[in-house]
C-alpha positions in Angstrom: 0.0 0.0 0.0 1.2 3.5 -0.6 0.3 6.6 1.8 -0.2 10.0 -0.2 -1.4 13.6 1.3 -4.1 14.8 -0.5 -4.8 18.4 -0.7 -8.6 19.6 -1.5 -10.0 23.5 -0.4 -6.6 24.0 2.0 -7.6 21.0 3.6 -5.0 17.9 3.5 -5.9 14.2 5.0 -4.0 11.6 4.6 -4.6 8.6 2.3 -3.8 5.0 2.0 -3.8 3.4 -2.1 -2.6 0.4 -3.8 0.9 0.7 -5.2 1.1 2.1 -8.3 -2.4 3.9 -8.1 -3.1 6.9 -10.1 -4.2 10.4 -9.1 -7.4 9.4 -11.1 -7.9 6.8 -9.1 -7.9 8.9 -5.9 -10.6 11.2 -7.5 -12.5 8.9 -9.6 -14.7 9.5 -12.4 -15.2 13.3 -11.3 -14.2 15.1 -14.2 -14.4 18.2 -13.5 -11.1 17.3 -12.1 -9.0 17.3 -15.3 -5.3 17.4 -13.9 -3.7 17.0 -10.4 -0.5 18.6 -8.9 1.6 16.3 -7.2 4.6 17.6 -5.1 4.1 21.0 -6.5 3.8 20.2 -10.1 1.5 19.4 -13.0 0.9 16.3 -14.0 -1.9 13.9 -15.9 -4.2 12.3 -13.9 -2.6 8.8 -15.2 0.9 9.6 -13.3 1.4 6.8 -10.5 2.0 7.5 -7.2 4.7 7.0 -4.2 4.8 7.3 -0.7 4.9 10.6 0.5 3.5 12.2 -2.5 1.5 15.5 -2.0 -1.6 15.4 -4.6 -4.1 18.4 -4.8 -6.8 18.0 -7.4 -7.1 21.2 -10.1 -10.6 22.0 -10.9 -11.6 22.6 -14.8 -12.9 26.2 -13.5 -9.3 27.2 -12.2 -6.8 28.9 -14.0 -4.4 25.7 -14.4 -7.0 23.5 -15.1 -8.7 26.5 -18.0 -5.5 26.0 -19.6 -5.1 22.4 -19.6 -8.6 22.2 -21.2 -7.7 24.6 -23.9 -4.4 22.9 -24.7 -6.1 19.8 -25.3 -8.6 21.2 -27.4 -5.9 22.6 -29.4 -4.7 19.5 -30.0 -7.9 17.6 -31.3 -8.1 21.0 -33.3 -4.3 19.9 -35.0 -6.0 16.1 -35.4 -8.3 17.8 -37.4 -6.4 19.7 -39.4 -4.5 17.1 -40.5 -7.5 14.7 -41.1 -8.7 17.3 -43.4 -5.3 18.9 -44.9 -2.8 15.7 -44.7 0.0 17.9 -46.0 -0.7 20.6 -43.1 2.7 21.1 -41.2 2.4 21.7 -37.1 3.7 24.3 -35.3 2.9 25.3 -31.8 -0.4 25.3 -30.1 -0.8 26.9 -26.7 -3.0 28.1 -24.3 -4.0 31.6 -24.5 -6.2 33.8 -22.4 -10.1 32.9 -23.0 -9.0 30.3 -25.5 -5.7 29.1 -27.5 -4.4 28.6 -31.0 -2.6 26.3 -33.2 -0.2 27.5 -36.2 0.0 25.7 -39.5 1.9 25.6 -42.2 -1.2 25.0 -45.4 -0.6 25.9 -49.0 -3.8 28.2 -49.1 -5.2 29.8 -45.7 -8.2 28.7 -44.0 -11.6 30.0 -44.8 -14.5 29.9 -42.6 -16.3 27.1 -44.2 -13.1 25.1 -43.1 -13.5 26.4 -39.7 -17.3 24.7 -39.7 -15.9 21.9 -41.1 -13.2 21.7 -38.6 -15.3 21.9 -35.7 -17.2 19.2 -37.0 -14.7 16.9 -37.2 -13.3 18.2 -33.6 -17.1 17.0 -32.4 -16.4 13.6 -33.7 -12.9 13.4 -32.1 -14.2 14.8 -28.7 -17.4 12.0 -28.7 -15.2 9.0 -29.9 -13.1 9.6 -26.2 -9.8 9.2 -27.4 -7.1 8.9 -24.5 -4.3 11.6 -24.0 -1.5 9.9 -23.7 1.9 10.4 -22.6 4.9 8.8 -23.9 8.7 9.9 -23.1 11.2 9.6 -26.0 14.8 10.2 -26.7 15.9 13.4 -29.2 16.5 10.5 -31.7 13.3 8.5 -31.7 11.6 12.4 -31.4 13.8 13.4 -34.4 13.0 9.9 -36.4 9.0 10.3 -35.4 8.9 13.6 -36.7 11.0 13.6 -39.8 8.2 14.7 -41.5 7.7 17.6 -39.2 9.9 20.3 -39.7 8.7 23.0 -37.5 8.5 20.8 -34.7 11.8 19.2 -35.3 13.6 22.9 -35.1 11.8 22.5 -31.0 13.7 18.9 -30.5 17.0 20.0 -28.8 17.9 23.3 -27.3 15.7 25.2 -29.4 12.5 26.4 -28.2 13.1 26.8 -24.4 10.4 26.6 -21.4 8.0 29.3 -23.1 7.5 26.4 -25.6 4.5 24.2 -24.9 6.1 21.2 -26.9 9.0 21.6 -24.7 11.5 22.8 -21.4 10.3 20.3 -18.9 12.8 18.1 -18.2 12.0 15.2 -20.2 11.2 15.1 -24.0 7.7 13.4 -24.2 5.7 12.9 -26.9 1.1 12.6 -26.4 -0.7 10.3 -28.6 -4.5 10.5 -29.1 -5.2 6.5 -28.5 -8.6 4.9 -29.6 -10.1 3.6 -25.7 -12.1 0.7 -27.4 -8.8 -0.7 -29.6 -5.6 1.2 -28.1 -4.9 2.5 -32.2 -3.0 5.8 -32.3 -5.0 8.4 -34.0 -2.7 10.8 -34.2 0.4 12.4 -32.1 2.3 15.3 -30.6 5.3 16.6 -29.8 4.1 18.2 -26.0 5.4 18.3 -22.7 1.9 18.1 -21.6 -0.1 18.1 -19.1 -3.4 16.8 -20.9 -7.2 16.0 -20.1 -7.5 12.2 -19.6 -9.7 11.8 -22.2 -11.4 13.8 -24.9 -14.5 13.1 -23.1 -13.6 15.8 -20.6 -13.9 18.2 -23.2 -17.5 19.4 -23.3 -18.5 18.9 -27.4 -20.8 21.8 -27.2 -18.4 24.5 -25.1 -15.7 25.2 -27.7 -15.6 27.1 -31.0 -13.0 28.0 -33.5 -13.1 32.2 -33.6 -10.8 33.1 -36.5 -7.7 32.5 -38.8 -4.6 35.1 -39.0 -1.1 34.9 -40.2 1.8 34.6 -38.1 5.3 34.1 -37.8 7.3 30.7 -36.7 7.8 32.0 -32.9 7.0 35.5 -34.0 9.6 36.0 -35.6 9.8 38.1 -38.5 12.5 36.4 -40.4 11.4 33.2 -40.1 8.5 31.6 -42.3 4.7 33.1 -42.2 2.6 30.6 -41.2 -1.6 30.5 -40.9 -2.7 30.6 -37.0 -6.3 28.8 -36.0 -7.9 30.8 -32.8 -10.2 29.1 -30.7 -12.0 28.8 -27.7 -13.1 26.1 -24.5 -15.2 26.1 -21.7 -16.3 24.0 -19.1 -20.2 24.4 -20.2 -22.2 25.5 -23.2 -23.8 27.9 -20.9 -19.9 29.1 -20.0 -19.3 29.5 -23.7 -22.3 30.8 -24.5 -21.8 33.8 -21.5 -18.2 34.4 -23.5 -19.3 35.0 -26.6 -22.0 37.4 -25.3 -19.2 39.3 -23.5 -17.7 39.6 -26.9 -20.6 40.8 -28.6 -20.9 43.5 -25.7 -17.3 44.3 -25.6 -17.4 44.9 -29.9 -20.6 47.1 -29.2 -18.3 49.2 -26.8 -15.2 48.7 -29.4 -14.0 52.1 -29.0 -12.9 52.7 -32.4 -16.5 51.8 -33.3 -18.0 54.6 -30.7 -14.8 57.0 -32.0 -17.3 57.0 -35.5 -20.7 56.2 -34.4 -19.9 59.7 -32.0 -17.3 61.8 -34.5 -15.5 62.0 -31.7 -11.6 61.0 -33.3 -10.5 59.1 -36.5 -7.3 57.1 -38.1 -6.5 58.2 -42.0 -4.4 56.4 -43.6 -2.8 59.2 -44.9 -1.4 59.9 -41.1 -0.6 56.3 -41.0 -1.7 53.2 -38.3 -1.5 54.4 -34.5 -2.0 57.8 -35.3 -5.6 59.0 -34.1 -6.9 62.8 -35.2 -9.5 64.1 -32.4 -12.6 65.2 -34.0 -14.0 68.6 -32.1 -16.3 66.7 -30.2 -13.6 64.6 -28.9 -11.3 67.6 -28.5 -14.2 68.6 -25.7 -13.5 65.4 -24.2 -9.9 65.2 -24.2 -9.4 69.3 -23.0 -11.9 68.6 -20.2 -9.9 65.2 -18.8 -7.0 67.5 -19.3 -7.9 70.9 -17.6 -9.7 68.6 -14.4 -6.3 66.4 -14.3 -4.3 69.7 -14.7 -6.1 71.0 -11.9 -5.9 68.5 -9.6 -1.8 68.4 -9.9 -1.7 71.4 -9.2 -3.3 71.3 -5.8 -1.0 68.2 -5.7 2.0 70.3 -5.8 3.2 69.5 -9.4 5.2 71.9 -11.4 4.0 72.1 -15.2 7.0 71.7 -17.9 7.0 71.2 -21.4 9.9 69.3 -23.5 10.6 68.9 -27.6 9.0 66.1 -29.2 12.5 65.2 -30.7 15.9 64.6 -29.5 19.6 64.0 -30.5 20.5 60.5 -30.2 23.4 61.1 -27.6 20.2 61.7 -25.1 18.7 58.4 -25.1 22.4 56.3 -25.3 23.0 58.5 -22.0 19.5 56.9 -20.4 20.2 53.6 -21.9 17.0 53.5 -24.1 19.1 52.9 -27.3 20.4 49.9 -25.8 17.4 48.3 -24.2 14.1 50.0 -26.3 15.9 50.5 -29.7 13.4 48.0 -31.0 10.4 49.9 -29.8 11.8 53.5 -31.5 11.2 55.0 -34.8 14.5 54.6 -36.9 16.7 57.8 -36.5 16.7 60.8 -38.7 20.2 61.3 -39.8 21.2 64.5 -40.6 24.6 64.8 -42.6 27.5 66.8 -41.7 28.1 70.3 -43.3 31.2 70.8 -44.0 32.8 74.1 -46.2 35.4 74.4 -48.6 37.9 75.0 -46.6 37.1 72.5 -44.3 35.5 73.8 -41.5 33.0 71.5 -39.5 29.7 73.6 -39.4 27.9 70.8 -38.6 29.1 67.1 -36.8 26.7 64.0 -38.5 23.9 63.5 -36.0 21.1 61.6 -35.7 17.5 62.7 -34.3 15.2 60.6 -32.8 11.5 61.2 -31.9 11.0 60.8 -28.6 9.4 57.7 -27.2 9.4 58.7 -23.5 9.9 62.2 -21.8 12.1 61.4 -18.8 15.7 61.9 -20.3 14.5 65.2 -20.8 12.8 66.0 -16.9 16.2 64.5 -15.9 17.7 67.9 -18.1 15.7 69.9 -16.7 16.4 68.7 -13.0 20.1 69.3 -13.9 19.5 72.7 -15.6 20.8 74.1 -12.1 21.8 73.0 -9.1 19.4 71.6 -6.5 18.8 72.1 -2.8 17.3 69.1 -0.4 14.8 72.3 0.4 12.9 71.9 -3.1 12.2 68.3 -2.9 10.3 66.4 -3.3 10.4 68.3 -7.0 7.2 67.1 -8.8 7.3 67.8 -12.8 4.3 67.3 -14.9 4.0 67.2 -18.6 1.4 66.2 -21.0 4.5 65.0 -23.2 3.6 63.2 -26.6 5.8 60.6 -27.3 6.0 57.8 -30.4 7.2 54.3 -30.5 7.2 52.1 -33.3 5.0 49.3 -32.3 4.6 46.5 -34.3 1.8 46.7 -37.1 0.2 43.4 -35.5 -0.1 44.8 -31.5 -1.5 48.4 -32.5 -5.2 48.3 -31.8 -7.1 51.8 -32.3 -6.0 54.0 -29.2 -5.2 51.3 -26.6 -2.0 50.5 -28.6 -1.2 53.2 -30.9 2.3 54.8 -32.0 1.7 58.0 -31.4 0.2 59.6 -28.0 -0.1 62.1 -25.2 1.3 61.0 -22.0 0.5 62.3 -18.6 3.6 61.7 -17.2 5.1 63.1 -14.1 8.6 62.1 -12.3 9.2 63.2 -8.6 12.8 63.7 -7.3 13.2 62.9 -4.0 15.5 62.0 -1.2 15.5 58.7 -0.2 13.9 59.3 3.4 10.9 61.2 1.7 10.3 57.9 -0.5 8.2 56.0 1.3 5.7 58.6 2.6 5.9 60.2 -1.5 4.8 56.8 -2.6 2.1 56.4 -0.3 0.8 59.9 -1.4 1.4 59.5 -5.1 -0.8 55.8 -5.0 -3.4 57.6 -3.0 -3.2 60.8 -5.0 -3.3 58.3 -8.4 -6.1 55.6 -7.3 -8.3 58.9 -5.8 -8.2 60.7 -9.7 -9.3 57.4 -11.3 -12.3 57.0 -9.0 -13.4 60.7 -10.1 -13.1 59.7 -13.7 -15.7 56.7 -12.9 -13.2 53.6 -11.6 -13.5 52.4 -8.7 -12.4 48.7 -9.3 -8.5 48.0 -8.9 -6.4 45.7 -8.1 -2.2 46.5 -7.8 -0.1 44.9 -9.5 4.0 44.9 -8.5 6.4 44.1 -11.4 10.2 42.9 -10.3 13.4 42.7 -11.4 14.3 40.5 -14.7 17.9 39.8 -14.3 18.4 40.1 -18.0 17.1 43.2 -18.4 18.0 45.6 -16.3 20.4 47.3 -14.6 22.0 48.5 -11.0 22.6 46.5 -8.0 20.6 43.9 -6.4 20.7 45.8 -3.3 19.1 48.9 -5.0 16.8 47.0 -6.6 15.6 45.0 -3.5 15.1 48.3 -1.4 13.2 49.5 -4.6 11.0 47.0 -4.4 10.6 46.4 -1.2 9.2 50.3 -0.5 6.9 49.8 -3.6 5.1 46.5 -1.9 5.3 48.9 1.8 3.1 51.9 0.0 0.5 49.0 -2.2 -0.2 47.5 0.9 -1.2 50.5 3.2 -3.9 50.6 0.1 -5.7 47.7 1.5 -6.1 46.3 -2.1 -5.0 43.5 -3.7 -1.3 42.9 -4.5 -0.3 40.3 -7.4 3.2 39.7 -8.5 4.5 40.4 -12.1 8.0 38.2 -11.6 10.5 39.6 -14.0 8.0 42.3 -15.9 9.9 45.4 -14.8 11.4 47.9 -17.1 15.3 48.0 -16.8 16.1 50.9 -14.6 13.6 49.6 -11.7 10.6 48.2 -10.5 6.8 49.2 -11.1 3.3 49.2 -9.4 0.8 49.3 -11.9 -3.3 49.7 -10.9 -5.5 47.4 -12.7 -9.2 48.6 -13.3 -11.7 46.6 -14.3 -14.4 48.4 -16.1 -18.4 48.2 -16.7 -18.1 44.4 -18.7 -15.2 43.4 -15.7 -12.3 43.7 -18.2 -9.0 44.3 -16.6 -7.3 47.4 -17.7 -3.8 48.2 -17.0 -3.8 51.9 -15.8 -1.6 54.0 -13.6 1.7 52.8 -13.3 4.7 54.0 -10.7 8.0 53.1 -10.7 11.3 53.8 -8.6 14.5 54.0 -10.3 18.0 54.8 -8.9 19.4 54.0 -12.0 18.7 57.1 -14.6 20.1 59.9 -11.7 23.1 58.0 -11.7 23.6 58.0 -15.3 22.7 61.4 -15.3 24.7 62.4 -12.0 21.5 64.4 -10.7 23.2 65.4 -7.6 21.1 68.2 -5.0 23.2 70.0 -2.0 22.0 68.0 1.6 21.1 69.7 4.7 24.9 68.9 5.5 26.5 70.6 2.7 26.9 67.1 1.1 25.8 66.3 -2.8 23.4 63.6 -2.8 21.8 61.6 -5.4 18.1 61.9 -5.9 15.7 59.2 -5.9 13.4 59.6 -8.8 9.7 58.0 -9.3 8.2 57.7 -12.6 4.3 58.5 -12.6 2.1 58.3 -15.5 -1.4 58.0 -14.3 -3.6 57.7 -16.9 -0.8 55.9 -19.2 -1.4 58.1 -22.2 -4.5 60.3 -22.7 -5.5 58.7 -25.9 -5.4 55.1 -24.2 -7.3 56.5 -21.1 -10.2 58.5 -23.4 -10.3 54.5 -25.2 -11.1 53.2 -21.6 -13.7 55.4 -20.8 -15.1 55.6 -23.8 -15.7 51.7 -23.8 -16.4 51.8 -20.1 -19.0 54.0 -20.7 -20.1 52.9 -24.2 -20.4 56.4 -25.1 -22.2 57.6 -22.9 -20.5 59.6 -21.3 -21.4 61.1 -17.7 -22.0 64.6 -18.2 -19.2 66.6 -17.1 -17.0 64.9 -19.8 -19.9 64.5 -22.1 -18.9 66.4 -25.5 -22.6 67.8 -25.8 -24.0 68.0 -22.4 -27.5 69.2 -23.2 -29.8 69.2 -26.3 -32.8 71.6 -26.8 -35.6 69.8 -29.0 -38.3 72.1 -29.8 -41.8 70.7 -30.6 -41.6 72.8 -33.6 -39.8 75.6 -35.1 -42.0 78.6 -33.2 -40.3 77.4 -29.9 -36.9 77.6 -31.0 -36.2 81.3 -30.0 -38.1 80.4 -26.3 -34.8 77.1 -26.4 -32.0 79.4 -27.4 -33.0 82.0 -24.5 -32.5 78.6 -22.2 -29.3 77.5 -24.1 -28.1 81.3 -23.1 -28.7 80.7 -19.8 -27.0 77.3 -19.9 -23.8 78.7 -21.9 -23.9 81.1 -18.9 -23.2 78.3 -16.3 -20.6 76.9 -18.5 -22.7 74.6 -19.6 -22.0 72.4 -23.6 -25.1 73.0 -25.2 -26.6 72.6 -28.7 -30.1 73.7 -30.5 -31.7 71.0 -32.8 -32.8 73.4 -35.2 -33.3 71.1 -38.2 -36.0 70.1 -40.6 -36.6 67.0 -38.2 -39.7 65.9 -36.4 -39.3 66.3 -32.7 -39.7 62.3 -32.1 -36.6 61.8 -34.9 -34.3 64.7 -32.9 -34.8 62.9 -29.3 -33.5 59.6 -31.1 -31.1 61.6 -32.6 -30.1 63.2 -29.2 -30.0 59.2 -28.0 -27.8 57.8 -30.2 -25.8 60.5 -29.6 -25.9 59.7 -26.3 -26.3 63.1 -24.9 -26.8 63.1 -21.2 -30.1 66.1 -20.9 -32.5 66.5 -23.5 -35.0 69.6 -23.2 -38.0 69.8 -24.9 -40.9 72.6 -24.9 -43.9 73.0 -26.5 -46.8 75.8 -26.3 -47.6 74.9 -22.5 -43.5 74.4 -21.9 -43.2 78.0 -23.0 -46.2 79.7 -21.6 -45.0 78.0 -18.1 -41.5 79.0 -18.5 -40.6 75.7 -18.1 -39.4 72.3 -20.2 -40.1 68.6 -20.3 -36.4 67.5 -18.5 -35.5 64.1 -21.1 -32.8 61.8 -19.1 -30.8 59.5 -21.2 -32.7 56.5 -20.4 -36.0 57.6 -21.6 -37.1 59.4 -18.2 -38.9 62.4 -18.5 -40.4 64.8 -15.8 -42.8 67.1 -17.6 -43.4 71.0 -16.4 -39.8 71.7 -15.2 -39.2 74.9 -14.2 -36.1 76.5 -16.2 -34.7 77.6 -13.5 -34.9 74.2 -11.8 -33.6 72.3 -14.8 -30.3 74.5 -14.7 -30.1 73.5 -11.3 -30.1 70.6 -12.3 -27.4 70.0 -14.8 -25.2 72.0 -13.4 -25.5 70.3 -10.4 -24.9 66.5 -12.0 -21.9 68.4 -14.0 -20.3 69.7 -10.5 -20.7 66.2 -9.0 -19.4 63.9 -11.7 -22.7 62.2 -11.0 -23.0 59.3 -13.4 -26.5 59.5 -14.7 
């Protein structure tokens, strides 16, 4: 017999199986348990036990046993594919959040009939129950299997590395789909697993291929384009059927949908990909998140500066951005030397760059003179623009674009005011988010990669170890980001989830004692001593055009009304009460109110819809009684309507929901 500790809910007991028993067989035929870690690992459900083992069952609804799902699904998805394109090559085929993918080399890329067909055929694999299972090989007998694999061959060996689902554990195994009634291989993969024990734990009904793309071997650029399959699994129909309504919902609140539907901002080609033009209705919106943020950093204590949107080269090799962001910079504009007849040197060869961040430049601008412990903490703000070449696959609208408007701001400090400028700055930061309409965060705390960075361990440690000190006073959440931190030091970042429960990377603060030392900021101490400056990076909203993409699908347009574009809309019954709705638009403009006039040819019942899709927050409407009253019907954007209003008690009204930031 063989004694195991099983772990299930935090609760371990102790359990006595016959030798050589399975995890499966300590959890039966439950399959909602699809994969087991034993002594800290993951493993099938068919590994065998030993004494001493620790085994705690992974639930299909978890996030390990999500992925497990999806991976397996990816692979009756590659069965398929080769059933129904026997010259298809195989790539990779991992999971991905919500779902996973497979790449294939195909002579001609998949259309969406092949997708239906595809998921037929995945049906028939899933019902027939196939086994997942595991076999370990040597490189040879891998190499020999798959001699007619060449994609997955380049993975046999050192290639490929842990990030590789086929490979980086430490054995080399190959997982066979097996026939249960006659123990035939059906078909095989290169994989380090783990797998579902059957296809029968995939639900037949609760996955669904989304969509074909291109992509490179490994993503990378150089190497062979090949066509990728997305998909996605579920536990339940009615788990898959709740997704895809979220993605109906989240494409209704697509933001570069709204950015039309509203004429709020627009991409021309002629500008080029990443680059949005703001429309004047969504100049309204942008000035007003502007002037309130504006406002609020000055009663913060910020000073306001402005830098160039382009540099000399020599700036960014000083920060150390040409050697670890070159990639993510437009290429250099070289400008030639000028040289005269005689030889003189007017001009050295240089090369410009557009800036991608702005902090080289507050660190100028910090050293412009010298400093005094008296002035710190120094707080600069900028609405700097900045542009980075991302890659034409990643850019999506305004939450990923090349060119945008951050609100950044970088605090120089001493390193005893740190931890109480931290604390502030979160507080300060978290506090502006809920008046723009967030109020759901969690933090996030992104460490060292020792790859990619610089400075000492020690300074990186005490960086960090401050940054976890301030999240925690928040009382939120704290989840670790191992390894995600840019070079020169480690991050917070505040997630916010918005109105659908999509997470949304938002503020983000980060302490670096690396850039004043390759700038040698230096400020006079109380002791007459030159010290170096700590110095916090702060952009809050990340850029304004990713931030106005939030809200705006947040929202879905509609806008609460003190960042509305068009606040109010006066519909008159017809066009004798148009003079009586421009008196009350006076009145309005008055109180610093955004008001329009529907003037037009239209029927009153065709401007209120017009008002609605528009999604303005306060319609008016008067007629002969309205007018004769001195008052208006009050039109809420939900349909409401209180009839006989008083004008004087309507401007009340608005202005009061605009002074609030109610969100109506």
């Amino acid at each position: 017999m063989t004694n195991v500790t099983v772990l299930f809910e935090g609760e371990s007991t102790q359990r006595e199986i016959v030798e050589g028993a399975t995890a499966a067989d300590l959890f039966g035929d439950d399959r909602s348990i699809v994969v087991a870690r034993i002594n800290g690992e993951l493993k099938d459900l068919a590994t065998p036990l030993a004494t001493g083992d620790e085994v705690e069952p992974i639930s299909v609804t978890s996030d390990d046993g999500l992925a497990v799902l999806r991976h397996s699904t990816a692979h009756v998805l590659a069965q398929a594919v080769q059933e129904m394109f026997p010259d298809a090559k195989l790539g990779i085929g991992p999971p991905v959040r919500d779902g996973f993918y497979y790449d294939f080399a195909v002579a001609e890329p998949f259309t969406p009939e092949d997708l239906k067909d595809l998921e037929k055929r995945m049906q028939r694999i899933v019902k027939s129950g196939q086994l997942f299972r595991r076999r370990v090989v040597t490189e040879s007998e891998a190499r020999h299997e798959l001699a007619a694999e060449p994609f997955k061959l380049r993975l046999v060996g050192s290639e490929g590395g842990a990030e590789v689902m086929e490979v980086g554990g430490a054995e080399l195994t190959i997982y066979d789909n097996v026939e249960s009634t006659t123990d035939a291989v059906c078909w095989g993969d290169l994989c380090r697993g783990p797998h579902v024990p059957s296809t029968k734990y995939i639900p037949p009904n609760a996955f669904k291929l989304m969509r074909t793309a291109a992509a490179y071997w490994l993503g990378d650029q150089s190497q062979e384009q090949l066509q990728r399959v997305y998909g996605t699994a579920w536990p339940s129909k009615e788990d898959l059927q709740a997704y895809l309504t979220f993605l109906e919902e989240a494409a209704r609140r697509d933001h570069r949908k709204l950015g039309a539907e509203l004429d709020l901002f627009s991409f021309p080609e002629e500008i080029g990909s990443g680059l949005a033009v703001f429309h004047p209705k969504g100049g309204v919106v942008r000035r007003v998140m502007e002037d309130y943020s504006r406002r609020r950093h000055e009663e913060g204590g910020y000073e306001f500066v402005n830098s160039p949107h382009i540099t000399k080269g020599a700036l960014f090799a000083k920060s150390g951005h040409l050697d670890w962001y070159a990639e993510g910079m437009y290429p250099p504009m070289h400008l030639d030397a000028e040289v005269d007849d005689d030889g003189t040197v007017r001009r050295e060869g240089v090369d410009y760059y557009l800036k991608p961040m702005n902090c080289p430049m507050h660190n100028l601008i910090f050293d412009a003179r010298g400093r005094s412990y008296r002035e710190l903490p120094l707080r600069l703000f900028e609405f700097g623009t900045v542009y980075r070449y991302e890659k034409s696959g990643v850019v999506q609208g305004m939450t990923r674009a090349r060119g945008f408007t951050q609100d950044d701001a970088h605090i120089y400090c001493t390193r005893e005011q740190m931890p109480e400028e931290l604390d502030s700055l979160l507080t300060f930061v978290l506090d502006l988010l809920r008046d723009y309409g967030l109020s759901d965060f969690y933090l996030e705390l992104s460490t060292r990669d020792p790859l990619k960075s610089v400075g000492s361990d020690e300074v990186w440690a005490e960086a960090t170890e401050v940054l976890r000190q301030a999240a925690q006073k928040q009382g939120l959440e704290l989840v670790l980001d191992e390894g995600g931190a840019a070079f020169y030091g480690p991050k917070i970042s505040v997630q916010a989830k918005d109105a659908i429960g999509r997470t949304w990377q938002m503020s983000t603060i980060q302490v670096d004692f690396n850039l004043p030392e390759r700038f040698d900021l230096q400020y006079q101490a109380a002791d007459g001593t030159r010290q170096r400056p700590v110095m916090i990076h702060r952009a809050l909203f990340g850029s304004i055009e990713r931030f106005f993409a939030v809200l705006l699908e947040h929202y879905a347009g509609a806008f609460p009304p003190w960042l509305a574009p068009v606040q109010v809309v006066c519909i008159p019954v017809t066009d004798d009460h148009v003079p009586y709705l421009q008196q009350v638009a006076d009145r309005l403009r008055e109180n610093g109110v955004r008001v329009e006039v529907d003037s037009s040819d239209d029927r009153m019942p065709k401007k209120i819809r017009t008002a609605s899709k528009q999604k303005v927050p306060f319609m008016l409407i008067a007629g002969d009684e309205d007018q004769a009253a001195g008052a208006v019907s009050f039109r809420y954007r939900d349909g409401t309507q209180d009839n006989g209003i008083a004008i004087d008690t309507a401007i009340e009204r608005i202005v009061e929901a605009i002074d609030t930031r109610a969100q109506v």
